[in-house]
C-alpha positions as CSV (number, residue, x, y, z in Angstrom):
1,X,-6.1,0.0,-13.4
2,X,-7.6,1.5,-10.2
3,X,-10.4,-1.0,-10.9
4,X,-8.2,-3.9,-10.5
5,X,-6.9,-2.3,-7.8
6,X,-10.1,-2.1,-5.9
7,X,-10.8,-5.2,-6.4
8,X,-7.8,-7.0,-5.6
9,X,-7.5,-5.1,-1.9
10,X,-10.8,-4.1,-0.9
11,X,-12.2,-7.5,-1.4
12,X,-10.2,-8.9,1.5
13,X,-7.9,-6.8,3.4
14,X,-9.9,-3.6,3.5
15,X,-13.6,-5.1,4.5
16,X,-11.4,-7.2,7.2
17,X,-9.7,-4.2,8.8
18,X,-13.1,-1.9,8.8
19,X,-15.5,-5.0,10.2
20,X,-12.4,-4.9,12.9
21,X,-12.5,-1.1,13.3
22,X,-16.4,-1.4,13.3
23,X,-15.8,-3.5,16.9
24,X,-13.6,-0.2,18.3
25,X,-16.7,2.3,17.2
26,X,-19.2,0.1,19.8
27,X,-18.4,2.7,22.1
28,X,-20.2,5.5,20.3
29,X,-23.6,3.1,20.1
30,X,-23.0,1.9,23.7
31,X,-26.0,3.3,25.5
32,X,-28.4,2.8,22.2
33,X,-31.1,0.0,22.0
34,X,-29.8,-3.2,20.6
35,X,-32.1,-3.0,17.3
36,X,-30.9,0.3,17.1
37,X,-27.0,0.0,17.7
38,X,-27.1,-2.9,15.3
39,X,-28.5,-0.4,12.1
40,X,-26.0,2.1,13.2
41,X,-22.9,0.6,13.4
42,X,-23.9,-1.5,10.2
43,X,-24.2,1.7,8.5
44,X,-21.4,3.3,10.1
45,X,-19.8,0.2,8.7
46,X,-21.0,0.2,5.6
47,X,-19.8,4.1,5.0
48,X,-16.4,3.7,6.3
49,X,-16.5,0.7,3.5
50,X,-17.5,3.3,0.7
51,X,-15.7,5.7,1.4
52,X,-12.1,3.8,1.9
53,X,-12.8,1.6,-1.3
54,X,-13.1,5.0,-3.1
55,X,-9.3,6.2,-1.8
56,X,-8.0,2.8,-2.6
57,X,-10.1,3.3,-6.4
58,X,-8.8,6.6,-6.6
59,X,-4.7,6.4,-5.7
60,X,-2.2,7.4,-8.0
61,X,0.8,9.4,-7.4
62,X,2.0,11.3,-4.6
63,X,-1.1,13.3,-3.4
64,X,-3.5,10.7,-2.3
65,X,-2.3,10.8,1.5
66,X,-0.6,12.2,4.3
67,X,1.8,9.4,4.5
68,X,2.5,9.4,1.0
69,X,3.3,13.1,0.7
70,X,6.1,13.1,3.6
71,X,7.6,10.1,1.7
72,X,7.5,11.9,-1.5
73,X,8.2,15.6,-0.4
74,X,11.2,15.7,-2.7
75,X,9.6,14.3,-6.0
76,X,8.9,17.3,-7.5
77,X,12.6,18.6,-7.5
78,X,13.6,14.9,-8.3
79,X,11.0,14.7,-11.1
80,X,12.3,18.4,-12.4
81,X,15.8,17.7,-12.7
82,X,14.6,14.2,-14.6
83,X,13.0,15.7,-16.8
84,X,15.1,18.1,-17.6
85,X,17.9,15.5,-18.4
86,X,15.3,13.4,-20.0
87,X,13.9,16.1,-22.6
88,X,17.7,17.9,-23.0
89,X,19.1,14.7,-24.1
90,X,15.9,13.4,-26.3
91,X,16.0,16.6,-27.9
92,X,19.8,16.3,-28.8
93,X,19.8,12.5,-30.2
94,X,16.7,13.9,-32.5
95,X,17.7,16.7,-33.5
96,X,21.7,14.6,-34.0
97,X,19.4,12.2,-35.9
98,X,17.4,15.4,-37.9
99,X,14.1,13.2,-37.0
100,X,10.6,15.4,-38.4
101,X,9.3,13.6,-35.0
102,X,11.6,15.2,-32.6
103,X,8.5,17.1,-30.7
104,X,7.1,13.4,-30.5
105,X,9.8,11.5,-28.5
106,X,10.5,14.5,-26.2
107,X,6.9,13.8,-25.8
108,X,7.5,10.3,-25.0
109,X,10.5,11.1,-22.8
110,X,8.4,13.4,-20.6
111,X,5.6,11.3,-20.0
112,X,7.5,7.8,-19.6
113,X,8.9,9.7,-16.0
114,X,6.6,9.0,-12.7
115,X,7.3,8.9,-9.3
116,X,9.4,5.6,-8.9
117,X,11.1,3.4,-11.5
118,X,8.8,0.9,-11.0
119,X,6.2,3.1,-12.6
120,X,8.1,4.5,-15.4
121,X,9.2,1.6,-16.4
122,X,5.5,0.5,-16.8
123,X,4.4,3.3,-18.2
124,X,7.9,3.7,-20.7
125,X,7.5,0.1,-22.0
126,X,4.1,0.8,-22.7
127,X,4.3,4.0,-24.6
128,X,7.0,1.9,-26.4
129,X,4.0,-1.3,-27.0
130,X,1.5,1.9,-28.2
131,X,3.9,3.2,-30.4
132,X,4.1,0.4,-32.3
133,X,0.6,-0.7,-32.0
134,X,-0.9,2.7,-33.0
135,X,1.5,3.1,-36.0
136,X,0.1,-0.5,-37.6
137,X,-3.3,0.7,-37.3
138,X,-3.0,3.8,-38.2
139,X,-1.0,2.8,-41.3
140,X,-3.8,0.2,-41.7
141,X,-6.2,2.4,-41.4
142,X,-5.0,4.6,-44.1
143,X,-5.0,1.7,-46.4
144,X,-8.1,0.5,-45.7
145,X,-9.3,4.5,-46.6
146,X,-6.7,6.1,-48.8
147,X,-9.0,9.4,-49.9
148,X,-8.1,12.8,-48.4
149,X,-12.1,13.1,-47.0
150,X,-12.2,9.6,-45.0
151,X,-10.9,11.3,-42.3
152,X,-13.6,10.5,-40.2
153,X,-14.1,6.2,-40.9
154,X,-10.1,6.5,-40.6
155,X,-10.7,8.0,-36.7
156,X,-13.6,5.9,-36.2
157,X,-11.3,2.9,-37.4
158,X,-8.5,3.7,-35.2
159,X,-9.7,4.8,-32.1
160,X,-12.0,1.5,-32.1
161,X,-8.8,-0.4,-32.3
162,X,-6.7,1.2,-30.3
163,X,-9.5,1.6,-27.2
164,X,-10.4,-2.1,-27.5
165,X,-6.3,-2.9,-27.4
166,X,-6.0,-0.9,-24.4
167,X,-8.8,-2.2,-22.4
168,X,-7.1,-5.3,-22.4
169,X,-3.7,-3.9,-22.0
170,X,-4.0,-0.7,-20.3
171,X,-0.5,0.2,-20.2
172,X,-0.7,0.4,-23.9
173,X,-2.9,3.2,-24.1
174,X,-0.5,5.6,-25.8
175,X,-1.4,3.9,-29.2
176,X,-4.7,5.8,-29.0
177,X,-2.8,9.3,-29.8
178,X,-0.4,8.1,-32.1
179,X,-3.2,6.2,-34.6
180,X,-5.7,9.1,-34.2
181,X,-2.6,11.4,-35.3
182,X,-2.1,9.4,-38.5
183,X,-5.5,9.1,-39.5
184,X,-6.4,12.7,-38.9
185,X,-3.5,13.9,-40.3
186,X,-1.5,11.4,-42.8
187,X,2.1,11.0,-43.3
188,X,3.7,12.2,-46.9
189,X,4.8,8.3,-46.7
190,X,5.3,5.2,-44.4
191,X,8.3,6.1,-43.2
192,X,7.3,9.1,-41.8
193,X,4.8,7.0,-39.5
194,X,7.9,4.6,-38.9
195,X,10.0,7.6,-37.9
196,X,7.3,8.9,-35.7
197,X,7.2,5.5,-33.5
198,X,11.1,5.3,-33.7
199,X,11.1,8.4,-32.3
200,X,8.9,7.5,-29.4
201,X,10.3,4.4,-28.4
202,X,13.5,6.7,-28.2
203,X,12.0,9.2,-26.1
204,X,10.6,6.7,-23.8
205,X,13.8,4.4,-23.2
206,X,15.6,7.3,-22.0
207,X,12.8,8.5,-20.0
208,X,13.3,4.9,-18.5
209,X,17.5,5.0,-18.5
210,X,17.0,9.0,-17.0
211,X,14.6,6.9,-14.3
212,X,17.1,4.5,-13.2
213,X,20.3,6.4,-13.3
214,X,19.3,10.2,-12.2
215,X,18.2,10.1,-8.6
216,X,16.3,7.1,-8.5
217,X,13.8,6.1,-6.4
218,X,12.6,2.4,-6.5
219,X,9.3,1.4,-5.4
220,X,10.5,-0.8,-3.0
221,X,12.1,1.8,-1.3
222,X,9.1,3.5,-1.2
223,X,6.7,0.8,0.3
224,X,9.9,0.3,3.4
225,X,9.2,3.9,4.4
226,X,5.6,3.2,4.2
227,X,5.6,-0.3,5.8
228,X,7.8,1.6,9.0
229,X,4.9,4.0,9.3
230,X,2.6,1.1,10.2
231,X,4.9,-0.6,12.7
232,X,5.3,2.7,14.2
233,X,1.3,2.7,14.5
234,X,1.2,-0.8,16.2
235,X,4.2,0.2,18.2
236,X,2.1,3.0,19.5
237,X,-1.3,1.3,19.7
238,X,0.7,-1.1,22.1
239,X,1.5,1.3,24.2
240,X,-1.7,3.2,24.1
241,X,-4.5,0.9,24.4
242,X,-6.1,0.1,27.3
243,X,-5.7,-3.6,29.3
244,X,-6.1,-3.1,32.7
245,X,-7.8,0.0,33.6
246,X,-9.9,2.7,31.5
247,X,-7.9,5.3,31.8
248,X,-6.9,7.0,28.5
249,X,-7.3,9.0,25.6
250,X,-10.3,6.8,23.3
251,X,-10.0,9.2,20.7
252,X,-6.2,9.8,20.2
253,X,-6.4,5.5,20.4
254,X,-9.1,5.5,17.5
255,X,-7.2,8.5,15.4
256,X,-4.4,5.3,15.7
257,X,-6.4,2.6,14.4
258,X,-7.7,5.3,11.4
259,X,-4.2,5.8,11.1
260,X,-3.0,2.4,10.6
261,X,-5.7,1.7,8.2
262,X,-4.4,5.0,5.5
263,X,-0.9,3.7,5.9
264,X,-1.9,0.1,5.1
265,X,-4.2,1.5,1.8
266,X,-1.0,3.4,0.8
267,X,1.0,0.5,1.3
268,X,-0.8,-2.1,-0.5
269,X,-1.2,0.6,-3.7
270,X,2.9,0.9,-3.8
271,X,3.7,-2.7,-3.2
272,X,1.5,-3.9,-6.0
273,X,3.5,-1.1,-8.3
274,X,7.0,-2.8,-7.3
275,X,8.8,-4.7,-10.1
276,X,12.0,-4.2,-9.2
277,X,13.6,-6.4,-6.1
278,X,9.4,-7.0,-4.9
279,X,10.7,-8.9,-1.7
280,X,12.6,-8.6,1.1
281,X,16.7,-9.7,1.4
282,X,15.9,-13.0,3.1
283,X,13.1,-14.6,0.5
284,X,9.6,-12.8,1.6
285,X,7.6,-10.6,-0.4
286,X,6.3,-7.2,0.2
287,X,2.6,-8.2,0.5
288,X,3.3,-11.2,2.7
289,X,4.8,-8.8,5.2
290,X,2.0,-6.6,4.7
291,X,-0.1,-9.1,5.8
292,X,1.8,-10.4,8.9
293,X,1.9,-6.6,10.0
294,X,-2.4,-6.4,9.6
295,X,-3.0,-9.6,11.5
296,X,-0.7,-7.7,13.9
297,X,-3.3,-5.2,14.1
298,X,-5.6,-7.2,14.6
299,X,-4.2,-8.8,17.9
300,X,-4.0,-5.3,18.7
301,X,-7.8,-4.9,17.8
302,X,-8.3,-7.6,20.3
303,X,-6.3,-6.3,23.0
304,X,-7.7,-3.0,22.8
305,X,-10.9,-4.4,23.2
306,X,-10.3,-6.6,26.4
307,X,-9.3,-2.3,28.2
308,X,-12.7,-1.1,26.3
309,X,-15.3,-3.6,27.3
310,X,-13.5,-5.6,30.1
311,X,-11.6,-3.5,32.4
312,X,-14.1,-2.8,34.5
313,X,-14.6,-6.5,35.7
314,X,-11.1,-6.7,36.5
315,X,-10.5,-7.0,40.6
316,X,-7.9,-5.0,42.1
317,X,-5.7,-8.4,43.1
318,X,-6.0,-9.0,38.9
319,X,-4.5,-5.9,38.1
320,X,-1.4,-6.1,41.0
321,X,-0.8,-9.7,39.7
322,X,-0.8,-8.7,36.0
323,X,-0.1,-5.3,35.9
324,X,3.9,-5.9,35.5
325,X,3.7,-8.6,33.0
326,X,1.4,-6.4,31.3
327,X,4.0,-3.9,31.0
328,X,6.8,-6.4,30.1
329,X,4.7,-7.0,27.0
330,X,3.7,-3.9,26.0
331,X,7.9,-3.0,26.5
332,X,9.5,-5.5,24.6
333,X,7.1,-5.4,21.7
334,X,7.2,-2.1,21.9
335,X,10.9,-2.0,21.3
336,X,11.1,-5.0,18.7
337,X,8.8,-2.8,16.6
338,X,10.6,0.2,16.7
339,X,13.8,-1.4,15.8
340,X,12.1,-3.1,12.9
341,X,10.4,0.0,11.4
342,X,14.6,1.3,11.9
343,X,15.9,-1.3,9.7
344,X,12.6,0.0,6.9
345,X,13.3,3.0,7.5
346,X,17.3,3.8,8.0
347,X,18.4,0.6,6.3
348,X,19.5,-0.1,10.2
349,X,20.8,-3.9,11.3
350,X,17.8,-6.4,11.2
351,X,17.0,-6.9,14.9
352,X,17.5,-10.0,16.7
353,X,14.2,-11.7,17.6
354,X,15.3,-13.5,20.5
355,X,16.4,-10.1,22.4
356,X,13.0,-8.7,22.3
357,X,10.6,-11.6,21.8
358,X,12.3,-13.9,24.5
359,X,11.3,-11.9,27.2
360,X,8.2,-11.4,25.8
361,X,6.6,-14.7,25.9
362,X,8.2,-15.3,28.9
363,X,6.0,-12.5,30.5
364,X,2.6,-13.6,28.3
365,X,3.0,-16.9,29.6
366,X,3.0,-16.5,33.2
367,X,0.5,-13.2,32.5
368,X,-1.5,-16.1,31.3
369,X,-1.0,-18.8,33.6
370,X,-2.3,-16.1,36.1
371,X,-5.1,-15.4,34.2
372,X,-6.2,-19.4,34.2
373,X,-5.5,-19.9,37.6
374,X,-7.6,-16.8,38.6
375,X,-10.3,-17.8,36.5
376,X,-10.3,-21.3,38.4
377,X,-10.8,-19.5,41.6
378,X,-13.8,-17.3,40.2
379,X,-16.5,-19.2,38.9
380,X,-18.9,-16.8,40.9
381,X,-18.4,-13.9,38.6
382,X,-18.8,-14.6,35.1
383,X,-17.8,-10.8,34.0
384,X,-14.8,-11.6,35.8
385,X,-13.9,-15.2,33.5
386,X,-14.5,-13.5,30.8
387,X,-12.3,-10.4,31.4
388,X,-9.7,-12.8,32.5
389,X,-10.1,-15.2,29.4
390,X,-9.7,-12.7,26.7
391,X,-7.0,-10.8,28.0
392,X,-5.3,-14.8,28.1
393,X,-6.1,-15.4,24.4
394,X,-5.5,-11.4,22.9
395,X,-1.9,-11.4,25.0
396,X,-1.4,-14.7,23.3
397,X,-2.6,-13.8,19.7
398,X,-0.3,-10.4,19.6
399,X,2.7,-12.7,21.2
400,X,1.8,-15.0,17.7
401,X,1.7,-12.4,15.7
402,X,5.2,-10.8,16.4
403,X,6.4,-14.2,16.0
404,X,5.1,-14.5,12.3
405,X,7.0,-11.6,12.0
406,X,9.9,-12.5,13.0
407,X,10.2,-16.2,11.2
408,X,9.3,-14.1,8.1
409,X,12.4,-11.7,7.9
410,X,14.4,-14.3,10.2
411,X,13.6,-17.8,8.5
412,X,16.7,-19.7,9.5
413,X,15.8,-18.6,13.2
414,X,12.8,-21.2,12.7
415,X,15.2,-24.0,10.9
């Protein structure tokens, strides 16, 4: 599973975001020969590649990041209490029932509970699949090798099986125990075997009912709180990076872009768990917002860049004529963002578009009309076009990317 994983985010998103991040880490190379600073940031690049596709590979629960932990400092007393429930009233419908497998489907019931419903309904449906699985082969097994001392063919039958069943369907990996249980130690009779799985499937449907019903957490719910976190990064990576001068903190503005990128890992990990309401109210789904947010990012890349490499070029009439409209921008997006990560976060009322993005193209458009018509009147300094022209086209591409936003959680504003 965390193969698939890795390869279904790292491929794109992930090499994307740290060939982006590579531009911010220029500064660190800036004074080296160009031979030189190309090797170094290539392996800088190539590191920060490694070593994120291994956190990605190697997510699973609540302790793979900071993010994840505040989200999920009350699992364990949430888990406690469900499994408590869970085993209490396994135990009773067994023991009702006088099943010889009670130990086996308070097993079941104990394992089938995980962190969100999402995932123990995954993993209870599939220790329900590998109790049925394993109980054919191992009852197959012990007709295919009937005497008391073919213990070993019977395991080496069985675990064959059941490992080739679950590399195709991981989920069912539960079937391993439960056939190398029969063939190691056979039933008095069939039924025993049958009671065994009945047992399990038991245990796990009300591992997945004790999910649902006692403080339940959906993953959705979970990926909101995540999805806030990165809004609240971009909101704060407007307001920090650079634009018009060079004054400011580069490495509280590059502990932000790290940032972003751990909340977006975390993010992608629980929305690809979510089976349960995967979208949003209005018709988008998780990822697709996921995906407006990064290309947010990287406006913000590019913005962050014109302050870093450009600022210097600027005249002092650029930065009087574009130092309000500046601000008008980095306000209102500031503000549309925070609202937005509000309604993620606090289940707060969707924000209006128009109040916040409005007057925010209203100020990128004339910030860029000033920028054109100051770049027609300084064809003698090419530092200074060039400043002027990408601060035009990043104040245009974060303007676009709020706006993608927007028509995704507000599609009849676009009808």
């Amino acid at each position: 599973m965390a193969a698939r994983v890795f390869y279904r985010f790292f491929s794109h998103d992930i090499i994307r975001s740290l060939h982006s991040l590579a531009v911010i880490r220029l500064r660190k190379t800036a004074f080296v020969p160009q031979r030189q600073r190309f090797s170094s940031t290539r392996a800088a690049s190539l590191t920060a590649s490694l070593v994120t596709g291994t956190t990605l590979a190697a997510y699973h629960g609540v302790t793979a990041l900071n993010s994840v932990r505040r989200i999920a400092r009350s699992d364990p007393t949430r888990i406690c209490i469900q499994s408590l429930i869970a085993s209490a009233v396994t135990y009773a419908c067994l023991r009702f029932a006088n099943s010889p497998s009670l130990t086996w489907g308070v097993f079941a019931s104990l394992f089938s509970l995980q962190v969100h419903f999402d995932r123990s309904l995954k993993s209870g449906m599939g220790q329900m699949a590998g109790a049925a699985i394993g109980t054919l082969v191992g009852l197959a097994a012990l007709h295919s090798f009937p005497a008391a001392e073919a213990a070993l063919p019977r395991l080496a039958l069985t675990t064959l099986t059941t490992c080739l069943t679950s590399a195709f369907f991981p989920a069912t990996n539960y079937s391993i125990f439960v056939a190398a249980a029969l063939a190691l130690q056979p039933p008095d009779s069939p039924l025993e075997a049958l009671s065994r799985a009945v047992a399990i499937i038991l245990g796990s449907g009300i591992g997945i009912m004790v999910s649902l019903t006692v403080v339940p957490q959906m993953a959705r719910s979970r990926a909101f709180a995540v999805m806030a976190e990165l809004l609240d990064d971009c909101r704060a990576l407007l307001s920090a990076v650079p634009i018009l001068s060079r004054d400011h903190d580069r490495a509280a503005v590059d502990a932000l872009h790290e940032q972003f990128l751990r909340h977006l890992v975390d993010a992608r990990a629980i929305s690809g768990e979510a089976r349960i309401r995967a979208r949003f109210e209005r018709g988008p789904t998780l990822n697709a917002a996921l995906d407006a947010v990064h290309t947010l990012w990287h406006g913000l890349v590019l913005l962050d860049r014109v302050g870093q490499s450009h600022s210097g070029a600027f005249a002092a009439e650029d930065c009087a004529a574009l130092g309000e409209l500046v601000s008008a921008v980095r306000k209102n997006g500031s503000d549309y963002l925070h609202h937005l990560a509000a309604y993620l976060r606090d289940n707060a009322p969707l924000p209006a578009s128009r109040d916040f993005l409005a007057p925010l193209h209203d100020a990128a458009t004339h910030a860029r009309s000033r920028c054109m018509e100051r770049v027609s009147q300084t064809g003698h300094c090419p530092q200074r076009v060039q400043a002027l022209s990408t601060l035009a086209f990043a104040l245009a591409e974060v303007e676009s990317n709020l706006k993608r936003i927007s028509d995704l959680l507000e599609p009849q504003a676009t009808a």
